[in-house]
FISENU-902565 format. One record per residue (C-alpha): residue number from 1; x, y, z. Coordinates in steps of 0.1 Angstrom, whole numbers. Example, Ala and Ser with C-alpha at 12.3 -4.5 7.8 and 13.67 -1.06 7.14 Angstrom:
<sites>
num; c1; c2; c3
1; 123; -45; 78
2; 137; -11; 71
</sites>
This chain:
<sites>
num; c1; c2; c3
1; 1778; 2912; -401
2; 1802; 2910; -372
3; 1798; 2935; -343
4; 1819; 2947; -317
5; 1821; 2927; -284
6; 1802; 2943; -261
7; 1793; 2937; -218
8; 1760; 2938; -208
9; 1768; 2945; -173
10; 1800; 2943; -147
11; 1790; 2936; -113
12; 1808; 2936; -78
13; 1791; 2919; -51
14; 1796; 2915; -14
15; 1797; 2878; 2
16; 1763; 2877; 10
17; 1753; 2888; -27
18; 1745; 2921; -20
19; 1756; 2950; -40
20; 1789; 2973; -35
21; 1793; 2986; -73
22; 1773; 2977; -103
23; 1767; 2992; -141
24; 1747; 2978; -165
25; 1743; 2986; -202
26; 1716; 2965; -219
27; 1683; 2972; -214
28; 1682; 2930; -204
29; 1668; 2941; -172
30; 1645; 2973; -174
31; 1640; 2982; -140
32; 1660; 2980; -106
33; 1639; 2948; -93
34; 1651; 2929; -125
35; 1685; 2938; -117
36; 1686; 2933; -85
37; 1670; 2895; -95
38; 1698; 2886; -117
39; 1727; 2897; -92
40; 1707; 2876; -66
41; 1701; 2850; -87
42; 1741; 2845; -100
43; 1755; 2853; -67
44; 1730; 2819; -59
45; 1745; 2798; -90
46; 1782; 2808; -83
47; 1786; 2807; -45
48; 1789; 2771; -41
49; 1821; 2774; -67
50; 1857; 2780; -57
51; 1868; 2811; -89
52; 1895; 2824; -61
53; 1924; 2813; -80
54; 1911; 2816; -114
55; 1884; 2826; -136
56; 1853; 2805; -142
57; 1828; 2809; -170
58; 1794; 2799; -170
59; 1759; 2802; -190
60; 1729; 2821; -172
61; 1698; 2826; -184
62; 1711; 2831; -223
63; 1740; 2847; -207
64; 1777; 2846; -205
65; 1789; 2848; -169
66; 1826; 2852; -161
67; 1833; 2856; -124
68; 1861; 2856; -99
69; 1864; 2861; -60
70; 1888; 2877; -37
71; 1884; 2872; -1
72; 1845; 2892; 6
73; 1841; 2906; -30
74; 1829; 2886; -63
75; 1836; 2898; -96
76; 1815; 2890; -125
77; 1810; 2905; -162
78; 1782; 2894; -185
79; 1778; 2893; -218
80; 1751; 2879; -249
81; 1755; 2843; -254
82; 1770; 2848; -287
83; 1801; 2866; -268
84; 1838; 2855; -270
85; 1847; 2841; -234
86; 1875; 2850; -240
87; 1874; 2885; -243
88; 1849; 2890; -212
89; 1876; 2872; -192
90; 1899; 2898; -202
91; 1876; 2921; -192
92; 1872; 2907; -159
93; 1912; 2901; -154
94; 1913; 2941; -161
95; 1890; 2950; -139
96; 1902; 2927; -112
97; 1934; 2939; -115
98; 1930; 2974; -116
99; 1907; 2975; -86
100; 1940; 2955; -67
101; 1960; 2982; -80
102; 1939; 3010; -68
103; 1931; 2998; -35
104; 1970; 2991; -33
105; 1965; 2949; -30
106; 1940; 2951; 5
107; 1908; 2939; -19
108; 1880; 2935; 5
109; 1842; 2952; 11
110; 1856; 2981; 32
111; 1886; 2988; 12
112; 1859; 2989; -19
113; 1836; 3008; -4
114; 1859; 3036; 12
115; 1870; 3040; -24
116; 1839; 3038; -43
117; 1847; 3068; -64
118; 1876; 3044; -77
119; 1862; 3015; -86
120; 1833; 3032; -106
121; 1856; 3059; -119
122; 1874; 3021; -128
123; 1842; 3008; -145
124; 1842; 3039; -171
125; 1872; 3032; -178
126; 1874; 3002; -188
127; 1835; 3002; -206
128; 1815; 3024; -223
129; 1778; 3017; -229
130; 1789; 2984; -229
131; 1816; 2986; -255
132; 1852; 2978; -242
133; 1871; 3006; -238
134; 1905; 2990; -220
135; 1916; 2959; -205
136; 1952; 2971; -192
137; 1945; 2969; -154
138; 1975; 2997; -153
139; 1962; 3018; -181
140; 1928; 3019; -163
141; 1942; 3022; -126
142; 1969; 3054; -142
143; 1937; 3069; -157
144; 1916; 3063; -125
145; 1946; 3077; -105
146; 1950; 3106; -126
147; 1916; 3117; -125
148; 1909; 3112; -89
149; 1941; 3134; -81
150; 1933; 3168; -60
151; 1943; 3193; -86
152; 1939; 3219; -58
153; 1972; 3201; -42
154; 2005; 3224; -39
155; 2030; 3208; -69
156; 2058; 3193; -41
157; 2025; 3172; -24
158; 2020; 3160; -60
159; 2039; 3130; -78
160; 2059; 3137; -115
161; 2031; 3123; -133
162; 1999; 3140; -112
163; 2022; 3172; -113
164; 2022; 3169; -154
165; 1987; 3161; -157
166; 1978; 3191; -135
167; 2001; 3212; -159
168; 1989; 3195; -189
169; 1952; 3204; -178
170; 1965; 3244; -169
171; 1979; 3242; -206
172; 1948; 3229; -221
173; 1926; 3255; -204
174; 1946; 3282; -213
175; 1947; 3271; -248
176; 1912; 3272; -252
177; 1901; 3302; -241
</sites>
């Protein structure tokens, strides 16, 4: 019976292998240690490779590992070894992508971690207890925009689109009361 590709975890490490955003979603690594053993232990495998330009796939520890770096951060999304490649570096792309469009192309450690609430608003939206939502980096960074919007904000401070989601969300409340 075929299944549904699905990401065990999305990880988004600094250059010294040190966490600035992570989800998991297999139970592959039951407690914080473990997971902090396998991000060590990847960063370790993949620093000595050059993924700046493109992707690069590898196989750790019965896992799929695709991974790509942008100047202090390194992307990587794993999956079970019986994954598509394929598909997790589409996953990747998407994520990479959208976190460039959300942080308006500066994609370093600040930039990521003054907008942390992105990137993990980012990470929901692209998967879902490890089953792929999305993959359109604009798709995700529209819905990441829209939802991070101050819906407090006068309508002239607000763009067309944030203006119709506010009055889309007015609509929907009033609707269902």
């Amino acid at each position: 019976m075929e299944s549904c590709p699905s990401i065990k975890n999305i990880l988004l490490l600094d250059s010294e292998g040190k966490r600035v955003a992570v989800k998991y979603y297999s139970d592959d690594w039951p407690t914080n240690s473990a997971k902090e053993a396998f991000e060590k232990a990847v960063f370790t495998k993949t620093q000595k490779t050059n993924a700046r330009t493109e992707a690069e796939i590898g196989m750790f520890e019965n896992n799929i590992v695709v991974y790509k770096f942008v100047q202090d951060l390194h992307f990587f999304v794993t999956g079970g070894e019986d994954e598509n490649e394929l598909i997790l570096a589409t996953v990747l792309q998407g994520f990479f992508d959208a976190v460039g469009l959300l942080l308006r192309g500066n994609v370093d450690k600040k930039e990521a971690l003054e907008n942390l609430d992105l990137i993990l608003l980012c990470l929901d939206e692209i998967v879902d207890g490890g089953i792929i939502l999305e993959t359109d980096a604009n798709v995700i960074a529209g819905k990441v925009a829209s939802n991070s919007i101050d819906a407090g904000a006068p309508l002239s401070e607000q763009t067309i689109s944030q203006a119709l989601a506010t009055a889309r969300e007015h609509l929907t409340r009033s609707l269902l009361k």
